[in-house]
Structure formats: C-alpha cells, structure tokens
C-alpha positions, 0 to 999 in steps of 0.5 A: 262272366258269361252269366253276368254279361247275359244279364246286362245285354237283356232286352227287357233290363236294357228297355227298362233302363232306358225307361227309367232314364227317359223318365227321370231327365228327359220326360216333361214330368220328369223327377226335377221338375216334379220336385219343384212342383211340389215345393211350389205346392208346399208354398202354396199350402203354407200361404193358405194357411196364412191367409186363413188365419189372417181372416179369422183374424180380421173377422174377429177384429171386425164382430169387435168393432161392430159390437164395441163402440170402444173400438169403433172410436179407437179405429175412428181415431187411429185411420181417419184421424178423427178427434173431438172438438175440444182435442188437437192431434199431431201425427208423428211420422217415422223416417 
C-alpha cells in the first residue's frame, strides 16, 4: 500500500500527468482539434484529387475540339446554338 501510494504521490508522474492532460484539453493544439484539422486535410487532399482529374478531363476534352472539327461543331451546336442555314432548332427545356 505504502509502495503504491509512493507511486501516484511522485512529483515526476503527478507532472507528467498533468502534462498530458494540459496537452490533450486545454492546449491550443490539442488532440480535438488536431483531428479535425486532419479531417480538413483529408478533404482537401480528396478535392485536389478531384480537380486533377477534372483538368486532365478538360484538357483532354480541349486537344479533341482543337483537332476535330466534329467536335468544334457538336460544341458550336450544343452551347451556342449554332445551326446551318437550312436548319431550325427548338431548345427544350427541363422543369
């Protein structure tokens, strides 16, 4: 018992204890607030991720339409309206 109490009465483990508490509640990096800061990250990393492969995609999409005139035309046709003279469009729009 008197072993026992030496122990948990120890400057050095009372310090240390106090320590790791200070650390994980009180501390401006504590452990809450580091997690969520790694969940932001991992967002952020997935968003990148995202927007690479939405460039490659455009980028892709763009040497089509420089290179084929198929698809300059189908783009003309699809944005902008575009039509040859002996066509007539009707656009139908969704509710």
């Amino acid at each position: 018992m008197k072993k026992a109490l030496r122990i948990f009465t120890n400057k050095f483990l009372i310090s240390i204890i106090v320590f790791i508490v200070w650390m994980m509640y009180f501390d401006q990096n504590d452990y809450f607030t580091m997690q969520q800061k790694r969940k932001d990250l991992k967002a952020l990393k997935d968003k990148v991720a995202y927007l690479n492969t939405e460039t490659k995609n455009m980028q892709t999409e763009l040497a089509d339409i420089m290179t084929k005139p198929q698809k300059l035309e189908q783009l003309a046709r699809e944005s902008y309206y575009m039509k040859r003279d002996n066509e007539d469009i009707y656009v139908i729009e969704k509710k």
